[in-house]
C-alpha positions in Angstrom: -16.2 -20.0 -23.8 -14.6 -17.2 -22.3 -15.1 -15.9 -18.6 -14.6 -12.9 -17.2 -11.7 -12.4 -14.3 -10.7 -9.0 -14.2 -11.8 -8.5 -10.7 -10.0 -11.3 -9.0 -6.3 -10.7 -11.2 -3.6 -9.5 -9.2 -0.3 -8.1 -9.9 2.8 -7.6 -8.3 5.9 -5.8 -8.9 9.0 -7.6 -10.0 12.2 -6.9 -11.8 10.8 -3.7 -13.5 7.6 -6.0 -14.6 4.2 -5.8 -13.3 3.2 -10.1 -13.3 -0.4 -10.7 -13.1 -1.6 -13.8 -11.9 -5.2 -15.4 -11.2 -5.2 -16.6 -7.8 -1.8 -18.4 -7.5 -1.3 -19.0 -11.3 0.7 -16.5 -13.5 -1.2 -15.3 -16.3 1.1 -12.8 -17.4 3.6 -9.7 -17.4 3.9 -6.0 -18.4 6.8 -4.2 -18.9 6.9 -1.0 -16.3 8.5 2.5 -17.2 9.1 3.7 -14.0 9.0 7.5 -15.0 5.5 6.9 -16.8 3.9 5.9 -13.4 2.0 8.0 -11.6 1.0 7.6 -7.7 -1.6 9.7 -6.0 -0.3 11.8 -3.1 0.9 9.2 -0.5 2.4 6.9 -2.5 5.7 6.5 -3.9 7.6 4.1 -6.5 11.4 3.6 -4.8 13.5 -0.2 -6.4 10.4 -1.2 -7.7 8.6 -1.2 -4.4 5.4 0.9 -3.6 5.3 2.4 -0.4 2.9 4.7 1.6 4.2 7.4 2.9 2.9 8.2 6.0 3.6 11.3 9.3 3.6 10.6 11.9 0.6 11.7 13.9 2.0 14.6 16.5 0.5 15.2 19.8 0.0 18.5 21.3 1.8 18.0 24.7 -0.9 20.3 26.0 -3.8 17.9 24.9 -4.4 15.4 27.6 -5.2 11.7 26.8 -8.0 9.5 28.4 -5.3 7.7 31.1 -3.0 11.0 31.5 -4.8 11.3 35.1 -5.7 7.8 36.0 -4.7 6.6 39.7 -3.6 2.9 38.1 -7.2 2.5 38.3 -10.1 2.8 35.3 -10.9 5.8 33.9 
């Protein structure tokens, strides 16, 4: 009987491997190529970590902000 898990597999990055596991219970491993991986804008692959690269949000200094002219009371 088999049973269908896709959904709830997981895998995580380790030692140039991608390790799957179902719930806490390895299942299994794939070799990565770094170079053959492709992130969508945002994302990059740095010592076989994934980050999300993210600005900073800027402020106009000109824009004022719901407390800029509060009396230490509520707005």
């Amino acid at each position: 009987m088999q049973r269908e898990i896709a959904v709830q597999v997981t895998g995580i990055l380790q030692d140039g491997h991608i390790v799957f596991y179902d719930g806490s219970r390895r299942i299994g491993e794939m070799v990565m190529d770094p170079d053959r991986i492709q992130l969508e804008t945002g994302y990059q692959l740095s010592q076989n970590k994934i980050y999300s690269v993210v600005s900073k949000p800027t402020r106009d200094p000109f824009q004022q902000g719901y407390v800029d002219s509060c009396d230490l009371g509520w707005c």
